[in-house]
ZAMARGU-4260 file (C-alpha; in steps of 0.2 Angstrom, whole numbers, plus 5000, padded with zeros to 4 digits):
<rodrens>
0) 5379/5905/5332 | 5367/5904/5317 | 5360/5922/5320 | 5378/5930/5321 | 5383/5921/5303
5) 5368/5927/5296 | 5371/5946/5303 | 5390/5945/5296 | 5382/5940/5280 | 5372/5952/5278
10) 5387/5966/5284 | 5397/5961/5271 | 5383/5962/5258 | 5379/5978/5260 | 5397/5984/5262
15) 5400/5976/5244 | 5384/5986/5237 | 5390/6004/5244 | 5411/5999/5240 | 5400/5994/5220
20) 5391/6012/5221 | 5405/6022/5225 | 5417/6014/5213 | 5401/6017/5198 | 5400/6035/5203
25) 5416/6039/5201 | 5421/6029/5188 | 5407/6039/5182 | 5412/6055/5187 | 5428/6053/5177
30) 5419/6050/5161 | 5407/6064/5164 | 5421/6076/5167 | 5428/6069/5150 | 5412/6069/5140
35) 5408/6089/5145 | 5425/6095/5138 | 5419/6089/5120 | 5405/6103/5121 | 5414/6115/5133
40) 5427/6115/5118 | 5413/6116/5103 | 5406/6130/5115 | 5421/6140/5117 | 5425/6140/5097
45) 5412/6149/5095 | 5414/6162/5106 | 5433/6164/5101 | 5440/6151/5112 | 5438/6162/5127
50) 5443/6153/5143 | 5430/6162/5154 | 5418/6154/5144 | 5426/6135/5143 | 5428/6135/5162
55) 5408/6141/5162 | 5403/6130/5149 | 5413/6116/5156 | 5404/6117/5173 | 5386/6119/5166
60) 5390/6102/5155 | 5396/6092/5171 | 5384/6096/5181 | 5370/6091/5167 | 5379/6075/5165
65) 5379/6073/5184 | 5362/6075/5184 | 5358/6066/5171 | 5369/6049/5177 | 5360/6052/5194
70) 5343/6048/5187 | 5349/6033/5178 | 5357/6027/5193 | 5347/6031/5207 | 5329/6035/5196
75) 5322/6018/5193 | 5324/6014/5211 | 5316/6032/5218 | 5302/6027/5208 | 5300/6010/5213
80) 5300/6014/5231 | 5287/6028/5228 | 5275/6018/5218 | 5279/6006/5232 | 5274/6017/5247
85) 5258/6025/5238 | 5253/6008/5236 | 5255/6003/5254 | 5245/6019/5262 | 5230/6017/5247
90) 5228/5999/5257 | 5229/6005/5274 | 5218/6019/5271 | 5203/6007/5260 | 5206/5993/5275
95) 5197/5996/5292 | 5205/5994/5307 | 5201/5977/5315 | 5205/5974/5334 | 5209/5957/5335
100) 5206/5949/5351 | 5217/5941/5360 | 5209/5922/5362 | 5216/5913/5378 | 5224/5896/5374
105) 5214/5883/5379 | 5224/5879/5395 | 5221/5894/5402 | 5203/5894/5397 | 5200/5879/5406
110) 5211/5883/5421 | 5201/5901/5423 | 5184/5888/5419 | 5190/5876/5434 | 5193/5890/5446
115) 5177/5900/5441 | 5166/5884/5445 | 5177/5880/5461 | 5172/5899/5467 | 5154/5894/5464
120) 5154/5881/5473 | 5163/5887/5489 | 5151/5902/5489 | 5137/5892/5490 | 5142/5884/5501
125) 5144/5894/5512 | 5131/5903/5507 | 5122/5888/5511 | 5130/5887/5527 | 5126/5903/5532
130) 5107/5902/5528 | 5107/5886/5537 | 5115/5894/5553 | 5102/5910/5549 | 5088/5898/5549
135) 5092/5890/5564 | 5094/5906/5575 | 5078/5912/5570 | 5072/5896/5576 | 5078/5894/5592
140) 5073/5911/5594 | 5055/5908/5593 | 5057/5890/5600 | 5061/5899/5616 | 5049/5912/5614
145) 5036/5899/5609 | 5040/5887/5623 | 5043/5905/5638 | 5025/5910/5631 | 5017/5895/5631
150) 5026/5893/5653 | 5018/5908/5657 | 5002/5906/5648 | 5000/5890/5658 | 5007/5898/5674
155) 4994/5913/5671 | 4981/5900/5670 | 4984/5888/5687 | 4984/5906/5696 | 4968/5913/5689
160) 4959/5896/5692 | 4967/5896/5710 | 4960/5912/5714 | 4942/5908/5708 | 4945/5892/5719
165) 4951/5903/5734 | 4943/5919/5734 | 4925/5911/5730 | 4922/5911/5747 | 4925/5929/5749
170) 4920/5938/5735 | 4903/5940/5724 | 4904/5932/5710 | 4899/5948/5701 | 4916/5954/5705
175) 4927/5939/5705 | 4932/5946/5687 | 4939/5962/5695 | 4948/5956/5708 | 4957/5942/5698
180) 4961/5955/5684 | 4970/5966/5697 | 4980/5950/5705 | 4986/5943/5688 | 4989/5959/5680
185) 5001/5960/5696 | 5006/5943/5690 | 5011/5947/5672 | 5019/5965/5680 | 5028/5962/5697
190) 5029/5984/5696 | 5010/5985/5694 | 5001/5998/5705 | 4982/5988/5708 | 4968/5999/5713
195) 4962/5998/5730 | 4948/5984/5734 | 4940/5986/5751 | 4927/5977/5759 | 4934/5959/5764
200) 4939/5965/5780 | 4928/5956/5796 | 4929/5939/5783 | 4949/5940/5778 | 4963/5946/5788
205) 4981/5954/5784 | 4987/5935/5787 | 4978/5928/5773 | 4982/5940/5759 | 5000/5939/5764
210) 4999/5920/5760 | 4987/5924/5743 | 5001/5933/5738 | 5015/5922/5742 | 5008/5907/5734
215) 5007/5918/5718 | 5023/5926/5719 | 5033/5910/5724 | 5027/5901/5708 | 5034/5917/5698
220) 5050/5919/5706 | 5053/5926/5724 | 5068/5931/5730 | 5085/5940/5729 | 5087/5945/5710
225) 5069/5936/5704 | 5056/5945/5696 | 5049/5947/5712 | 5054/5954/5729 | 5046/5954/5747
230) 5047/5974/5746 | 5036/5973/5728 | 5023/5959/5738 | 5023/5972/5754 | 5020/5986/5741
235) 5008/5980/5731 | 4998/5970/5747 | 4999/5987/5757 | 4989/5997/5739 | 4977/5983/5734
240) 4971/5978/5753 | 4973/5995/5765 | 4961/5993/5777 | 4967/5975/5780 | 4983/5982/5782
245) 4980/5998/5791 | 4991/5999/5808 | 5004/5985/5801 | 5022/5993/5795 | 5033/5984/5783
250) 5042/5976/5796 | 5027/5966/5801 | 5019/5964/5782 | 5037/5958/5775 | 5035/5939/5785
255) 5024/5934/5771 | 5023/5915/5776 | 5019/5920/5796 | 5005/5908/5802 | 4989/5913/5814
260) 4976/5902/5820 | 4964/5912/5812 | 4970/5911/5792 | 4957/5905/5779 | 4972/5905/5766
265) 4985/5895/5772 | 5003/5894/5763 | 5003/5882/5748 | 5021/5877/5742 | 5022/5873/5724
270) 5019/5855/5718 | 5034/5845/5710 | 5032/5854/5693 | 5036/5873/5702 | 5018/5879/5698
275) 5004/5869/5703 | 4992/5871/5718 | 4983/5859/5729 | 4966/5860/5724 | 4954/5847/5729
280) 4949/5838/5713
</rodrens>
């Protein structure tokens, strides 16, 4: 309501100043038109009063009065607004041009602060979680690497100290060393191709090495979808022992745990903890 008064108001003021202005130039106008017919006449005597020359005359004095009441009208403020202008541009071209940052009220610098420090937090946080859950992968990792190592380390050794317990009787000592390599190397690799060791037939039959071989492999896993097979014990009994082997076929080496009154090695079934033997201490 307050605006629309002030807009009429200043409607109204500036219909009065340009109703004033028009009514000043012709008012103006009239007396200029009577002020050139006092020269137009003087002019006009001279020449003989000659009306070509009035009407010329006449015209040439109006329009220099015109012109001459237009400066003192319109002069003053012409120059005002010149000087004015100059002014202006002289300042703007001496200042330099500032870019005034825009400062962020302090409500929305703290809210931007609160949030920033709350984004912080809850990435490191999780972060945090992160490198704990990393950390403990990597452990269990080689927890159970550590703890399957250390098994079959301990495995490997009850076997080797089996065989120099079993086969002492049998072998040189001299070449106990060999004979255990190829066994545990078949014992670390259920596909490993031994080389062939001949001589313990007359002292060890196909009965015995059968059982060696079982009491190994049963302690390492035998059966349907273990690491070991009766086919890979038949395989690898049949490379390592030919001569005691010679004339059997697989159907007759596959009853690994088959019994004779003869055997020397007889079947040993793993103790309570899956692995040991039944050495006599």
């Amino acid at each position: 309501m307050k605006t629309t008064l002030i807009r009429k108001s200043a409607n109204a003021t500036m219909h009065f100043k340009m109703t004033f202005k028009v009514t000043l130039h012709v008012l103006l106008g009239i007396a200029v038109l009577f002020i050139a017919i006092i020269p137009a006449r003087m002019v006009s005597g001279i020449f003989s009063q000659d009306t070509t020359i009035f009407i010329i005359s006449l015209t040439g004095f109006i329009a220099l009065l015109e012109y001459v009441v237009w400066c003192f009208l319109n002069g003053p403020s012409v120059v005002y607004d010149s000087l004015k202008f100059s002014k202006a541009d002289g300042l703007l071209q001496d200042s330099p041009i500032v870019d005034v940052p825009i400062k962020p009220t302090l409500a929305n610098t703290e809210m931007d602060s609160q949030e920033s420090i709350e984004k912080i937090v809850e990435e490191a946080e999780v972060n945090k979680t992160e490198n704990n859950h990393l950390a403990l992968y990597k452990k269990g990792c080689d927890d159970y690497y550590h703890n399957v190592a250390a098994q079959k380390k301990e495995q490997l050794d009850i076997i080797a100290a089996y065989l120099h317990y079993i086969m002492a009787p049998f072998i040189k000592q001299e070449e106990m060393d060999s004979l255990c390599s190829e066994i545990m190397s078949f014992a670390i690799n259920p596909d490993y191709l031994p080389k062939p060791w001949k001589g313990l037939k007359g002292s060890l039959t196909s009965f015995d090495v059968r059982h060696l071989i079982w009491n190994i492999a049963v302690r390492l896993g035998l059966g349907k979808g273990k690491p070991y097979s009766v086919e890979t014990c038949i395989n690898f009994i049949r490379t390592m022992f030919p001569d005691l082997c010679e004339d059997l076929d697989s159907s007759t080496l596959k009853n690994l745990r088959v019994t004779s009154t003869t055997e020397k090695i007889h079947i040993d079934e793993p103790g309570n903890d899956g692995i040991s033997f039944h050495i006599p201490e």
